[in-house]
N, CA, C and O atoms as CSV, one atom per row, in Angstrom:
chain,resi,resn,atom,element,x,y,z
A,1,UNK,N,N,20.113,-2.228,12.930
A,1,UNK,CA,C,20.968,-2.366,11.747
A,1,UNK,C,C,20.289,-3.302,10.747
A,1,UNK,O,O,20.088,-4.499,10.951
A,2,UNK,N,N,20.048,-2.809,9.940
A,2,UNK,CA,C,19.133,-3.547,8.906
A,2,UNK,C,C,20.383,-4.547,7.597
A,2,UNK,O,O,21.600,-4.377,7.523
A,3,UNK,N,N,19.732,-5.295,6.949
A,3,UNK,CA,C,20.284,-6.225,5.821
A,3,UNK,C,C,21.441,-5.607,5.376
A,3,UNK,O,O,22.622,-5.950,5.436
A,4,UNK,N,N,20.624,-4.171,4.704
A,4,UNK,CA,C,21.337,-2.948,3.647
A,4,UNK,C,C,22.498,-2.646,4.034
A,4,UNK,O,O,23.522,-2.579,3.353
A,5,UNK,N,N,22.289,-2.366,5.690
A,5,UNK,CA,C,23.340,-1.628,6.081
A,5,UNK,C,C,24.711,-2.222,5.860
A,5,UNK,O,O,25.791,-1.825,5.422
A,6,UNK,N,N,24.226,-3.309,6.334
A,6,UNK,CA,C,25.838,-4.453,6.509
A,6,UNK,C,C,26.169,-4.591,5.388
A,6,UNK,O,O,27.386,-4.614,5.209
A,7,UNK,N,N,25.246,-4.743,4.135
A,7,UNK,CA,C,25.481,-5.125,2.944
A,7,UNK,C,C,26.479,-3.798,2.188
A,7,UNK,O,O,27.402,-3.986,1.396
A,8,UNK,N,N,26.089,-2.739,2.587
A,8,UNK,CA,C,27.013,-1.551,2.515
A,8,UNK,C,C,28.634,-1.136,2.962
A,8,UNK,O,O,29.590,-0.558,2.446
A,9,UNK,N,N,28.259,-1.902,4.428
A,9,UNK,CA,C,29.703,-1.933,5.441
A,9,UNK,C,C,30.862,-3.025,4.286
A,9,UNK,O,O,32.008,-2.964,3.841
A,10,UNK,N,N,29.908,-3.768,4.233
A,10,UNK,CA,C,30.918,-5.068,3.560
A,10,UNK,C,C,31.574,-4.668,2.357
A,10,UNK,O,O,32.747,-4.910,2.070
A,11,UNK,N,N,30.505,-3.862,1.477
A,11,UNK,CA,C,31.015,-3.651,0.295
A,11,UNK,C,C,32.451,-2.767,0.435
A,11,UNK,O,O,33.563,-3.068,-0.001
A,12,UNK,N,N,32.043,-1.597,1.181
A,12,UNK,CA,C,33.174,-0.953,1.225
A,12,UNK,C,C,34.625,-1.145,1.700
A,12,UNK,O,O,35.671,-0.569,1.403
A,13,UNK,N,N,34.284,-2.316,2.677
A,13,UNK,CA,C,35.235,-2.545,3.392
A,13,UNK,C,C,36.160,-3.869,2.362
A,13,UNK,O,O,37.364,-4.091,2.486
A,14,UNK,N,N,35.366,-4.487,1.536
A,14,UNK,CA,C,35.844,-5.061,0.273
A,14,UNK,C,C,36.448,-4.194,-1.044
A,14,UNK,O,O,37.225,-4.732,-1.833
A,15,UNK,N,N,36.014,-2.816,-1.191
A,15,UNK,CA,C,36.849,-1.833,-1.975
A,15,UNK,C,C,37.907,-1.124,-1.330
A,15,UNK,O,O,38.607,-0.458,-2.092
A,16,UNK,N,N,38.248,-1.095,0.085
A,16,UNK,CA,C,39.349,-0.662,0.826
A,16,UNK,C,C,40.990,-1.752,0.958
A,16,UNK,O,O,42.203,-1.558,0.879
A,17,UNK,N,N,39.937,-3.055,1.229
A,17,UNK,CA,C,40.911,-4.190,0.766
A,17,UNK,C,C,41.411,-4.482,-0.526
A,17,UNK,O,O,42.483,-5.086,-0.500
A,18,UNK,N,N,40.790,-4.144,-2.050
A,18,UNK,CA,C,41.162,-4.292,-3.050
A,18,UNK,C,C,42.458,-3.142,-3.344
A,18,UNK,O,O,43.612,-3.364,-3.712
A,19,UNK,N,N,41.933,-2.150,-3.100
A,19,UNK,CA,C,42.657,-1.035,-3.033
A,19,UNK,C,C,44.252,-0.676,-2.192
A,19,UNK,O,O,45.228,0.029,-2.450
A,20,UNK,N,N,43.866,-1.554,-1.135
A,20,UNK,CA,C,45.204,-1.560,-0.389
A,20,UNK,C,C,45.878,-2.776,-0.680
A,20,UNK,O,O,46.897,-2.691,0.006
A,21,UNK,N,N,45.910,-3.737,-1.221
A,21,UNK,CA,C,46.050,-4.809,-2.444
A,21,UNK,C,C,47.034,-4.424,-3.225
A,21,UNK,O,O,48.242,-4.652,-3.161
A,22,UNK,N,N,46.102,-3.530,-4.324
A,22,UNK,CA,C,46.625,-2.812,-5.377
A,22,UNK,C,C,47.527,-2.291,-5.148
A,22,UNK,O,O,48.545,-2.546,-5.792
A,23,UNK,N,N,47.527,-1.225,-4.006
A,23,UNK,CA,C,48.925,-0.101,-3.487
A,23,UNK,C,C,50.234,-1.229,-3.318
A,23,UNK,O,O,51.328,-1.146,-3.877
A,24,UNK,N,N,49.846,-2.124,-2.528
A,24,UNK,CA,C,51.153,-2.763,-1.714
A,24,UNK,C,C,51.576,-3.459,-3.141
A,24,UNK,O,O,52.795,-3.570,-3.011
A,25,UNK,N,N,51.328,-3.844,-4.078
A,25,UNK,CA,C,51.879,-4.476,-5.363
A,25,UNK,C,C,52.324,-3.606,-6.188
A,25,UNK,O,O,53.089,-3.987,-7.073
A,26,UNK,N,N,51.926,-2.147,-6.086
A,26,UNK,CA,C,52.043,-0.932,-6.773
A,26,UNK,C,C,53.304,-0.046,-5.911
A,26,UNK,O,O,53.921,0.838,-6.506
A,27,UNK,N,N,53.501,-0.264,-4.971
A,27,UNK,CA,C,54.424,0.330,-3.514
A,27,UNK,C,C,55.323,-0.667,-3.442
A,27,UNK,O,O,54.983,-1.790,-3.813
A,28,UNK,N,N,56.821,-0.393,-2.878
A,28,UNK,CA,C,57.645,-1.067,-2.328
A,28,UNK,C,C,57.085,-0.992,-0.641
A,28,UNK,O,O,57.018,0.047,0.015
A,29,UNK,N,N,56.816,-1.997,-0.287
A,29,UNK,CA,C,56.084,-2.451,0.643
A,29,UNK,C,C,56.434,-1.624,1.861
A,29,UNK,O,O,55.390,-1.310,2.434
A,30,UNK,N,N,57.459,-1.172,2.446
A,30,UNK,CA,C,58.102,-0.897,3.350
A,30,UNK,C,C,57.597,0.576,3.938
A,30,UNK,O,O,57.239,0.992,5.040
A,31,UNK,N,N,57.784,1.221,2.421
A,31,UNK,CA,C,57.138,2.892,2.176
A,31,UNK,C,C,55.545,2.212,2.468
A,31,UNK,O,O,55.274,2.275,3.667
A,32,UNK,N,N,54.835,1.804,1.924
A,32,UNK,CA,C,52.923,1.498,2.089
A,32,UNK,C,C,52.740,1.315,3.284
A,32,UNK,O,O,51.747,1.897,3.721
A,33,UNK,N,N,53.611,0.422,4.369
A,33,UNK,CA,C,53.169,0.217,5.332
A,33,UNK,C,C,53.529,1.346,6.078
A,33,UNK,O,O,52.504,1.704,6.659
A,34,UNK,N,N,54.512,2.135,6.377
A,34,UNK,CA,C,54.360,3.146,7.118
A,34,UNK,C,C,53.370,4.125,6.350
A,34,UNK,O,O,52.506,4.577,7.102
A,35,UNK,N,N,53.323,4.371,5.607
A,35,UNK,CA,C,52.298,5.490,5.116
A,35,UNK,C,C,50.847,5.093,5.545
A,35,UNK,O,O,50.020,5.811,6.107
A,36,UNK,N,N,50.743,3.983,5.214
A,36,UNK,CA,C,49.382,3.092,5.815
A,36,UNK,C,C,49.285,3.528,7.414
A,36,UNK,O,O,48.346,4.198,7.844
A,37,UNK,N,N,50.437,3.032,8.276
A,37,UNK,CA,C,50.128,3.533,9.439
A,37,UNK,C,C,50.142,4.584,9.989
A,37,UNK,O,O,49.629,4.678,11.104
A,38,UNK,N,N,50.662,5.550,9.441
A,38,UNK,CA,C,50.450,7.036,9.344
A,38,UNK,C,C,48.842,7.472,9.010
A,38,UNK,O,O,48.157,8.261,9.662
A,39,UNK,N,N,48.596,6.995,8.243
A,39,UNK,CA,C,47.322,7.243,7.716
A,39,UNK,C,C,46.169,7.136,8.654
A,39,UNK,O,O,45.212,7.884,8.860
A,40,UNK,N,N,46.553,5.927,9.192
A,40,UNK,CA,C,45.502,5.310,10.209
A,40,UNK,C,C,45.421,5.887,11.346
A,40,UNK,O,O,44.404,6.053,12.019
A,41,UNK,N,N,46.798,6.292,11.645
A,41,UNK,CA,C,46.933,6.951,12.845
A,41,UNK,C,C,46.119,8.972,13.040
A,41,UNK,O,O,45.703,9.598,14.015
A,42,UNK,N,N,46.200,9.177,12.142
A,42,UNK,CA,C,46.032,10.380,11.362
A,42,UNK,C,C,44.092,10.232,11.700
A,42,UNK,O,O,43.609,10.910,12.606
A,43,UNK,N,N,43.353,9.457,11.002
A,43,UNK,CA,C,42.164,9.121,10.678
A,43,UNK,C,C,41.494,8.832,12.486
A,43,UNK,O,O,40.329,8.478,12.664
């Protein structure tokens, strides 16, 4: 696993957190989190 790679993992995993951020302030929380865990579960 080279520098890049991680440097890649991180990024994305820093645009998944912004994003699910955004939703839960954008969402009545209650609906995001089950949909979230639906999602996850799904994936």
């Amino acid at each position: 696993m080279s520098h890049g790679d991680v440097f890649t993992i991180v990024k994305g995993v820093g645009k998944l957190s912004l994003l699910v951020v955004l939703l839960g302030f954008l969402l009545p929380c209650n609906e995001h989190t089950l949909y979230l865990l639906q999602w996850q579960s799904e994936t």
